[in-house]
C-alpha positions in Angstrom: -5.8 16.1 10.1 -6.4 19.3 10.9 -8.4 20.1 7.5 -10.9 17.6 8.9 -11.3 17.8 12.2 -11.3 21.6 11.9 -13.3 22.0 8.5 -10.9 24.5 7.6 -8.8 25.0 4.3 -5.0 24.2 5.1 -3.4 24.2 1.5 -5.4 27.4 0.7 -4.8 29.2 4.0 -1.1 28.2 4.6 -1.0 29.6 0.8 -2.7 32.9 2.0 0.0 33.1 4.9 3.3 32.3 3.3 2.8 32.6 -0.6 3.4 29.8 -3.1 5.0 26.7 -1.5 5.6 22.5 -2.2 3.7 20.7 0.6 5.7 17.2 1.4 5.0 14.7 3.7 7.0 12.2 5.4 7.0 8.3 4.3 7.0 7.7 8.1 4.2 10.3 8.4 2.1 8.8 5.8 3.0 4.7 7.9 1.5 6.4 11.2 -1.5 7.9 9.1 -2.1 4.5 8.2 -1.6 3.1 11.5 -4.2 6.1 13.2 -6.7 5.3 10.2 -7.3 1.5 11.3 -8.8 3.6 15.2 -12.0 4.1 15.5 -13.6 7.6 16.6 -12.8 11.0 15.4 -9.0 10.4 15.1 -9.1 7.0 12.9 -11.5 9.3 11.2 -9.7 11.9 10.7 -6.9 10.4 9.9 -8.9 8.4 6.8 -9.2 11.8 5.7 -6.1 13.1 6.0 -4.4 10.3 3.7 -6.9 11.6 1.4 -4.6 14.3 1.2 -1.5 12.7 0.5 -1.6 12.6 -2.9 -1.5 17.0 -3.1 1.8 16.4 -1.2 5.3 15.7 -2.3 6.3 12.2 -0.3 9.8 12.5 0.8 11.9 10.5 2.7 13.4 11.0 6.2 16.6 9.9 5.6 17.2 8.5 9.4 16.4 5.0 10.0 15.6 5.1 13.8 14.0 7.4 16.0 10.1 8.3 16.4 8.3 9.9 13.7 8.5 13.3 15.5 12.4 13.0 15.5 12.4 12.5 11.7 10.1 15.1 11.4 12.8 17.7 13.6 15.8 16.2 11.9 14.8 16.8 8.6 13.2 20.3 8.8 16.1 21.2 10.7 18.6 19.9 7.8 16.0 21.4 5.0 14.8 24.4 6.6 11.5 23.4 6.1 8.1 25.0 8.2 6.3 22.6 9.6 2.5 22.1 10.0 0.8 20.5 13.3 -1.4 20.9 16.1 0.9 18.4 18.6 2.2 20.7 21.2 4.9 18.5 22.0 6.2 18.7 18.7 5.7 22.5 18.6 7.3 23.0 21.0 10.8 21.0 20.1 10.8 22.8 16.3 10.3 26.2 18.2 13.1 25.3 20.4 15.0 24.6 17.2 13.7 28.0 15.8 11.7 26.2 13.8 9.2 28.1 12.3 5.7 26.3 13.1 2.3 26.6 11.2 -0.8 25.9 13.4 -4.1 26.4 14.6 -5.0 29.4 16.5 -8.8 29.6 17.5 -9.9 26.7 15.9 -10.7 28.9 13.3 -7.4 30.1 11.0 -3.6 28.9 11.1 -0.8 31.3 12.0 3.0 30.6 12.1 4.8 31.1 15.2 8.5 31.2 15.4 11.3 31.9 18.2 
């Protein structure tokens, strides 16, 4: 959502930081997309937008039945050794504590990848 909410670039800026890559997206990413997208305000907004997107990204599959979508999200970049993309510190900060690496948004203004 940040692409929206942000006005800002993602597929061409996390290009310009790490070089050619295959964006993918969780199937359970995509169902709570859907789920923000029925809100009102900025993030039902925003989230409209976003699934927008989907269709540039490669829609995978967790492969774990239970757990929240964040869990899937850390269970399969850990198994993949995938980057991941968000603004959610919460979920920052469990894939750093994984090492991780994380792309996000620094200023508002561009994305930077932090890692531990």
């Amino acid at each position: 959502m940040i692409q929206f909410q942000f006005r800002i670039d993602v597929f061409g800026e996390v290009r310009n930081l790490i070089g050619a890559y295959e964006p993918l997206i969780l199937a359970d990413v995509i169902k709570e997309l859907r789920g923000l997208a029925r809100g009102m305000g900025r993030e039902g907004s925003a989230a409209r937008s976003a699934l927008s997107l989907v269709e540039r990204c490669t829609r995978v599959e967790s492969g774990i039945p239970e757990g929240s979508v964040d869990e899937k999200i850390v269970d399969y970049a850990r198994r993949k050794g995938c980057m991941v993309m968000t603004n959610d510190r919460a979920l920052r900060n469990t894939l750093l504590s994984y090492s991780i690496p994380v792309i996000t948004l620094k200023q508002r203004k561009k994305l930077e990848i932090l890692r531990r």
